[in-house]
N, C-alpha and C positions, 0 to 999 in steps of 0.2 A: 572379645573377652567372653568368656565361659561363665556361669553362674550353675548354683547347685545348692544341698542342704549338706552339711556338718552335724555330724550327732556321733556320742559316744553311749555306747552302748555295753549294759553289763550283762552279762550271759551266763549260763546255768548249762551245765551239759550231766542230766542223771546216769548215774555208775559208768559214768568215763573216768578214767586218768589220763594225767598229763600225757604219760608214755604210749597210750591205746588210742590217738589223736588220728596217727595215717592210717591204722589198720582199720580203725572206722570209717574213714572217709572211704578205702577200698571198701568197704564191705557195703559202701554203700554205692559206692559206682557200679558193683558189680550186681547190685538188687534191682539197681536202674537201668541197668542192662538185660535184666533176665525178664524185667516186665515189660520190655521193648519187644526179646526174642518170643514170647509169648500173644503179644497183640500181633505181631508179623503173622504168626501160624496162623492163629485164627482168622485174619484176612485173607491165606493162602487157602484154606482148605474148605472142599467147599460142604455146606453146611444142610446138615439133616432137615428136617420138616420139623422134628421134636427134639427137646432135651429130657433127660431126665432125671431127674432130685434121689434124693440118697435112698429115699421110698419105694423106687422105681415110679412115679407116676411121672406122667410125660406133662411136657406143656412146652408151647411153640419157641422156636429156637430165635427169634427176635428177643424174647421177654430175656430168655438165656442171655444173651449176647448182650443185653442194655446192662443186663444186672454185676457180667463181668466187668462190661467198661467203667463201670461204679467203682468197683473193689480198684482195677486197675489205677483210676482216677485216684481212692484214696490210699494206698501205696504210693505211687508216683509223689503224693501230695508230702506225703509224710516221710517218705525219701531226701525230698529236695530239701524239703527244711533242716530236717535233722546236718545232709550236706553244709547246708548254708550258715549253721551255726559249727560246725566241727572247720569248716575253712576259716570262720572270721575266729575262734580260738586259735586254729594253727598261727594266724596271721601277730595274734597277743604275744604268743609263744614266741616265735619269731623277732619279732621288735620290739617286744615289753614283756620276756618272761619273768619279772619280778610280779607283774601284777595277775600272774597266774595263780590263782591257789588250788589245792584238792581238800577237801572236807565235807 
């Protein structure tokens, strides 16, 4: 016998429509896709001594790399969620599109 938590949850999805449901959800596979093809590169390619800022001033290409994997991180972070809530909408739509509204 399996055990688990039950919860109904009401969800907020800002300037979606009902109808912009899958195109989001693609737009968002496809974000989490490109910040995948992007950490790939930068693992393949090998790496200067310096980076350098919009300034042109240089400084070491670790501090670079930490600070991408940051932005990467929050991307990814704010990908999955947004995901996560646009799936469990499609899922209301789906089995209880009465209790969908837009407003």
């Amino acid at each position: 016998m399996s055990w688990g938590t039950y919860y109904k949850h009401n969800g907020y999805l800002s300037r979606s429509g009902k109808d912009d449901i899958e195109e989001e959800i693609d737009e968002c596979n496809e974000n989490i896709a490109r910040i995948f093809r992007e950490i790939l590169a930068l693992m393949a390619m090998t790496p200067p001594a310096y980076a350098k800022d919009c300034e042109g001033n240089e400084y070491p290409w670790a501090e670079h790399i930490a600070l991408k994997v940051k932005e990467y991180q929050e991307e990814l972070e704010d990908a999955i969620s947004l995901r996560t809530r646009l799936y469990d909408c499609r899922e209301v739509l789906r089995e209880h599109p009465e209790d969908v509204e837009e407003g």
